[in-house]
C-alpha positions as CSV (number, residue, x, y, z in Angstrom):
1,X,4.0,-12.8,-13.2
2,X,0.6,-11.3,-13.9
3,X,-1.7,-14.1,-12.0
4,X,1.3,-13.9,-9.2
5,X,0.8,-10.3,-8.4
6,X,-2.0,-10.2,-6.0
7,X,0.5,-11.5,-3.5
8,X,2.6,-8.0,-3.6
9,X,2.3,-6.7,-0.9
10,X,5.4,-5.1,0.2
11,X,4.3,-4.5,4.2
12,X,3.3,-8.4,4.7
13,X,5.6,-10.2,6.5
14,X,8.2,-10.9,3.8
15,X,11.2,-10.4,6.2
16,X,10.1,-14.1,7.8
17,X,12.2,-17.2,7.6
18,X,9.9,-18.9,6.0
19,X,9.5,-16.4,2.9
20,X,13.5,-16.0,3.0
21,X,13.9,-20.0,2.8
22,X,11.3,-20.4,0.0
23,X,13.2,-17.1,-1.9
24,X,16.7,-18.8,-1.6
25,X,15.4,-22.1,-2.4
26,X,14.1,-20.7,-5.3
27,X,17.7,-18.8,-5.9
28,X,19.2,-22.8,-5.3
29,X,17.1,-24.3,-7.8
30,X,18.0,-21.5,-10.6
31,X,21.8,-22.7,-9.9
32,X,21.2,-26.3,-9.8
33,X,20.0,-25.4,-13.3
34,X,22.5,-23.1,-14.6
35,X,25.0,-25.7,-13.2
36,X,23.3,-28.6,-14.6
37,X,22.8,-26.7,-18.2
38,X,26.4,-25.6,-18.6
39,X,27.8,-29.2,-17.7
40,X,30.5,-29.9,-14.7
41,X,32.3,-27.5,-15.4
42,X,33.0,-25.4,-12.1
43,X,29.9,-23.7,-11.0
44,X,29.9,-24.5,-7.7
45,X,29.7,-21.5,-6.4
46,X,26.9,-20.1,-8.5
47,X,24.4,-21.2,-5.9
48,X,25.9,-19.1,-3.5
49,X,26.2,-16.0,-5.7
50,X,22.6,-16.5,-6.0
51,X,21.5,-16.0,-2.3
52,X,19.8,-13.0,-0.7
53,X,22.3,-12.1,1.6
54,X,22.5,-12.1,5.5
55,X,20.1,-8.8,5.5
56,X,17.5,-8.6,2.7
57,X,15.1,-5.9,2.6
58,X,11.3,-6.1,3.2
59,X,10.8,-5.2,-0.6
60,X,13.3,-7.3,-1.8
61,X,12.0,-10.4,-0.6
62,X,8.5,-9.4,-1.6
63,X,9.5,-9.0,-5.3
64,X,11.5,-12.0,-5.7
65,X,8.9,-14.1,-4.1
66,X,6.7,-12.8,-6.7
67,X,9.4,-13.5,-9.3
68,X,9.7,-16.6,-7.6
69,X,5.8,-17.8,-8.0
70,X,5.7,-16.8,-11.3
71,X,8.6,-18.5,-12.5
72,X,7.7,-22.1,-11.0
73,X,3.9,-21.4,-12.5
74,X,5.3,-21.2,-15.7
75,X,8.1,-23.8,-15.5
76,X,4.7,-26.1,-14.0
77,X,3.1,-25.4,-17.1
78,X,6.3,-25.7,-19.4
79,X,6.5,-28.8,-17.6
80,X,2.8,-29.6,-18.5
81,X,3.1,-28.8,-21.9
82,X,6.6,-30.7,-22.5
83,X,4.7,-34.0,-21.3
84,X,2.1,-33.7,-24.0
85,X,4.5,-33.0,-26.7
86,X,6.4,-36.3,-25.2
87,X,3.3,-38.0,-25.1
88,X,2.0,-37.2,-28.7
89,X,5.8,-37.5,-30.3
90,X,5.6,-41.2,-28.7
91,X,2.2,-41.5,-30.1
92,X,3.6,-40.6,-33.6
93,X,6.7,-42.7,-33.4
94,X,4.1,-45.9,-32.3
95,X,2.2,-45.1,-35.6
96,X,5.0,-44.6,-37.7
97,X,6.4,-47.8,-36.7
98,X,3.2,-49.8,-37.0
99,X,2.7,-48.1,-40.7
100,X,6.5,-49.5,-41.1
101,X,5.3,-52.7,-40.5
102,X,2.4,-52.7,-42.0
103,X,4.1,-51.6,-45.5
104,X,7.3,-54.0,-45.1
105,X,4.4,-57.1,-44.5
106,X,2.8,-55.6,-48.1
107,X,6.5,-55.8,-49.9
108,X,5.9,-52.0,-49.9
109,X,9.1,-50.8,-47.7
110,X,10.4,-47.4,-48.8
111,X,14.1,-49.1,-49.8
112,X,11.9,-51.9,-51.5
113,X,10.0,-49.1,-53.6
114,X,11.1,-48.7,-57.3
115,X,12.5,-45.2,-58.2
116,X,8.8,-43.5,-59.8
117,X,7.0,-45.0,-56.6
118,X,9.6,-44.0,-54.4
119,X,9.3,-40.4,-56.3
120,X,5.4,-40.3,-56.3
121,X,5.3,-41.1,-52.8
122,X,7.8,-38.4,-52.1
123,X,5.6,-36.2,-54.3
124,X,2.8,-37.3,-51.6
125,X,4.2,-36.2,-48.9
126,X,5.6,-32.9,-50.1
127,X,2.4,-32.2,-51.0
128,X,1.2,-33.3,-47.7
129,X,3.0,-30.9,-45.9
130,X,2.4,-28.1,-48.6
131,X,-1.4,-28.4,-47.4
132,X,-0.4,-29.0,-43.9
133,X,-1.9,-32.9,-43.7
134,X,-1.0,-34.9,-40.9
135,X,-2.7,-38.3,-42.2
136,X,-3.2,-40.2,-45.2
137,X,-7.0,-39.6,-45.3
138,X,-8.4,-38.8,-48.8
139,X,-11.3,-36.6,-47.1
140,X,-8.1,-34.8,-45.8
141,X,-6.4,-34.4,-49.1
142,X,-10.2,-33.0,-50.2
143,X,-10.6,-30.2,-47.9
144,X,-7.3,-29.3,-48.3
145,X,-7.8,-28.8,-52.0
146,X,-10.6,-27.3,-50.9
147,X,-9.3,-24.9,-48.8
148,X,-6.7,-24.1,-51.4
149,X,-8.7,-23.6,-53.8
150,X,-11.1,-20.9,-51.6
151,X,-7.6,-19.2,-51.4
152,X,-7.3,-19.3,-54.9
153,X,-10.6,-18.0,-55.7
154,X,-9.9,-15.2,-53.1
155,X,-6.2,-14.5,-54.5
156,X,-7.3,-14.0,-58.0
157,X,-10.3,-11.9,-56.9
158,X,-7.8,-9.4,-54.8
159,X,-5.6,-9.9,-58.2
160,X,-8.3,-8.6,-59.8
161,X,-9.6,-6.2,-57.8
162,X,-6.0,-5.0,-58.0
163,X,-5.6,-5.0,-61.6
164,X,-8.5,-2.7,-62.1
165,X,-7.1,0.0,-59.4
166,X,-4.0,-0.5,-61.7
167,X,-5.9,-0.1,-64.7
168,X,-7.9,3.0,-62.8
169,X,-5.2,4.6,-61.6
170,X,-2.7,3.8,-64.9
171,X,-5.8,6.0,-66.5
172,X,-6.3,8.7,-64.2
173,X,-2.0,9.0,-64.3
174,X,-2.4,9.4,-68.6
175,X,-5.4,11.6,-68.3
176,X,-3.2,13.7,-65.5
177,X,0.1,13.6,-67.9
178,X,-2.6,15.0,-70.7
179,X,-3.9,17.7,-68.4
180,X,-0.2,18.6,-67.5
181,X,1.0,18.6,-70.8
182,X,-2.2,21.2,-72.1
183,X,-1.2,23.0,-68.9
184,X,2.2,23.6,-69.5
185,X,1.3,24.1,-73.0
186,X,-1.2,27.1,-72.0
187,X,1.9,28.4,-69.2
188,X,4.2,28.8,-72.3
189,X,1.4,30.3,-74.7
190,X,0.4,33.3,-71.8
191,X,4.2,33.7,-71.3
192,X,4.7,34.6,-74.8
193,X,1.5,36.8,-74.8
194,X,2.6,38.6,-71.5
195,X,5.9,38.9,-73.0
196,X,4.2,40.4,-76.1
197,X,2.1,42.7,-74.5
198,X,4.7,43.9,-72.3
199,X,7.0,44.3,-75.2
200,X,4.1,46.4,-76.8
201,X,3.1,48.3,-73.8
202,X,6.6,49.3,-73.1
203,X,7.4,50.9,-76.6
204,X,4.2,52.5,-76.0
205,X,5.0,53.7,-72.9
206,X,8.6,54.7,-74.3
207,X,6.8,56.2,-77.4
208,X,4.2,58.3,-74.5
209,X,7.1,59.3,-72.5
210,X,9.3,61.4,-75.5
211,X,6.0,62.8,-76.1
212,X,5.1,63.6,-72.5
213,X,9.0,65.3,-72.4
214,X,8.7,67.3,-75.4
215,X,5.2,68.6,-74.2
216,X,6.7,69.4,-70.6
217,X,9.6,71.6,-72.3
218,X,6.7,72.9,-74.3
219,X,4.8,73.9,-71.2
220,X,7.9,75.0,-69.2
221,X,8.8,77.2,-72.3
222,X,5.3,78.7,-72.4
223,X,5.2,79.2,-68.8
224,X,8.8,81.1,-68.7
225,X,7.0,83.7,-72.0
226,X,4.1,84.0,-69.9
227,X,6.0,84.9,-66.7
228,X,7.8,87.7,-68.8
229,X,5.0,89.1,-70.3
230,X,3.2,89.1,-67.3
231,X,6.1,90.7,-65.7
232,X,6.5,93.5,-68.6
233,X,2.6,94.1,-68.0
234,X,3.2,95.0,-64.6
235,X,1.3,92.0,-63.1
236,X,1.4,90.8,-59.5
237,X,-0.1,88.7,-57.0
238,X,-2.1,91.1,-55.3
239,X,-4.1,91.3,-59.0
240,X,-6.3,88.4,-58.4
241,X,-9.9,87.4,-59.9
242,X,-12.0,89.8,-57.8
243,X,-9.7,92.8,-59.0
244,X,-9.5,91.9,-62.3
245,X,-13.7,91.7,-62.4
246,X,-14.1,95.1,-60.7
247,X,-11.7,96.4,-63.5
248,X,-13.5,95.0,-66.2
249,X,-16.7,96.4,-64.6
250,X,-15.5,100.2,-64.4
251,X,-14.4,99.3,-67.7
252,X,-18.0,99.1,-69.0
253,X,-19.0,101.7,-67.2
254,X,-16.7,104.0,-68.2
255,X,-17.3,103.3,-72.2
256,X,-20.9,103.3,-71.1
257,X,-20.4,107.3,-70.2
258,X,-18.1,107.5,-73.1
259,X,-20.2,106.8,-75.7
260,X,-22.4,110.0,-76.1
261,X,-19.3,111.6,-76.4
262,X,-17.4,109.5,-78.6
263,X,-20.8,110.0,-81.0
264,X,-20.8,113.2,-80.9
265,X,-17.2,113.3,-81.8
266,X,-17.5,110.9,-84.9
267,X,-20.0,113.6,-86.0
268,X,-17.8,116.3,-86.3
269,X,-15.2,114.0,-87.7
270,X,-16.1,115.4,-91.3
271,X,-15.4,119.1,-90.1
272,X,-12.1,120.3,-91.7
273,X,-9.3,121.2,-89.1
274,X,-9.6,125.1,-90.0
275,X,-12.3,127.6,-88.1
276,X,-13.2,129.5,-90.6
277,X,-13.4,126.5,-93.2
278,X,-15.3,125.0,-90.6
279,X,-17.6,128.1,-89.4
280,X,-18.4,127.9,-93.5
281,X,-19.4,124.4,-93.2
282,X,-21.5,124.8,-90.1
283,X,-23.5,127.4,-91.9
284,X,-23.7,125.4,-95.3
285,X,-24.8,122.4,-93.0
286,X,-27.7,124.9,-91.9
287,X,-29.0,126.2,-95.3
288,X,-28.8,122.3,-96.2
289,X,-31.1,121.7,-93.1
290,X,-33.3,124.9,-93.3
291,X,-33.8,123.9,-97.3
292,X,-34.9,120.1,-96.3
293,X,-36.9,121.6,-93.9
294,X,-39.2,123.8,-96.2
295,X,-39.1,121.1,-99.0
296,X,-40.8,119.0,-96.0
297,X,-43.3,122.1,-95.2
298,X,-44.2,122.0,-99.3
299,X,-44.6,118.4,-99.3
300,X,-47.0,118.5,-97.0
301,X,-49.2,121.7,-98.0
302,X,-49.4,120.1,-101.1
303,X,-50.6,117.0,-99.2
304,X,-53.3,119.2,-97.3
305,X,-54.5,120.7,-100.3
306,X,-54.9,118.1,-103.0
307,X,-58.5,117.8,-103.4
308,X,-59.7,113.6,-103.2
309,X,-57.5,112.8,-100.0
């Protein structure tokens, strides 16, 4: 159908007689087979049934011509290639006959044969066909062995070849079961030790959070006493840092001024309660100081007036 299809060409003039005529002859012929193939059987009417009616199409007749060429090119050549095969099977049957002869003249007829030759030469030709030898030829029977044996040589090599890939691959799987086995090995070893530590970290953390409760009662506790002793104290928000500072600043200075006063005070802390006990002791303080006094004036007169100084 391929070398036919240059001749498609829908718009020619495939509605002519002449194109119609070769189309149903071609539709006739197809019958005459299909009647001929299936015997006398009643199919007369298949040649009709087969027709392209009283009004075929432009298309129509265009595409079953082209079906048309293409099916007598290849019956041609089926025809062509029957006729060698008719030919050469005649040639064969000619051979064979004159190798009958030839073997019945030299008393060597296969039914004249004893059983081991009949056997060996049944041998021959299975092995003739097993190397696909169509003569008796012992150059044949030599590059047949030949060529077996080149596919030998090249079957064991691939055998080879794939024996080592097995044997790489065989290696590679044992060295990857290995690796597996250390791996699951190692999975079940850090499971334990992350179950371990987890075990451990958890009592620790159980062990940090009674701890951590008692010290926030602790705290909460402290914080309540400080909240009531800072409430019996008088303390509120508005006494913040700066207050507190200024206070402890007027402090200072107020014990600064004090202390003259609170000197002068522990001086007289001696003095007994009574005035006139006291008036007494005021005056015996004086004679005390007015005798020191002229035991320092003697002290130093005699000082003055020791001769050598």
């Amino acid at each position: 159908m391929d070398h036919a299809g240059d001749h498609l060409d829908p718009a020619a003039s495939a509605s002519s007689s002449a194109a119609v005529a070769e189309v149903n002859a071609w539709l006739a012929s197809l019958s005459a087979e299909a009647g001929s193939g299936g015997g006398a059987g009643g199919r007369g009417g298949a040649a009709a049934e087969l027709s392209m009616g009283p009004e075929p199409t432009p298309r129509g007749v265009a595409y079953l011509r082209v079906l048309a060429a293409a099916s007598q090119a290849r019956s041609r050549a089926a025809g062509i290639a029957a006729a060698g095969l008719r030919a050469q099977a005649a040639e064969y049957r000619t051979e064979a006959a004159r190798l009958r002869e030839a073997l019945e003249r030299a008393g060597l007829a296969r039914d004249a044969l004893p059983p081991p030759a009949a056997a060996a030469a049944r041998a021959v030709a299975a092995v003739a066909n097993l190397l696909a030898i169509r003569d008796t030829e012992m150059s044949s029977f030599v590059v047949a062995s030949a060529d077996l044996s080149l596919r030998r040589a090249e079957v064991e090599e691939k055998r080879d070849k794939v024996h080592k890939e097995s044997k790489a691959l065989l290696d590679y799987t044992r060295k990857a079961i290995t690796k597996l086995t250390e791996l699951k090995k190692m999975l079940e070893k850090f499971k334990n030790d992350v179950e371990k530590q987890q075990l451990g970290q958890m009592a620790d953390w159980q062990t940090k959070l009674v701890m951590m409760d008692s010290k926030e009662r602790q705290y909460i506790l402290q914080v309540s006493n400080y909240k009531a002793m800072l409430s019996r104290v008088g303390y509120t928000p508005e006494i913040n840092h700066g207050v507190l500072m200024e206070m402890a600043e007027h402090k200072k200075d107020l014990e600064r001024k004090t202390k003259p006063i609170a000197d002068t005070l522990r001086s007289y802390q001696d003095l007994p309660p009574d005035k006139a006990l006291a008036a007494l002791a005021i005056e015996d303080k004086k004679r005390q100081y007015a005798a020191a006094e002229k035991y320092l004036e003697d002290v130093l007169q005699s000082a003055l007036t020791t001769p050598g100084l």
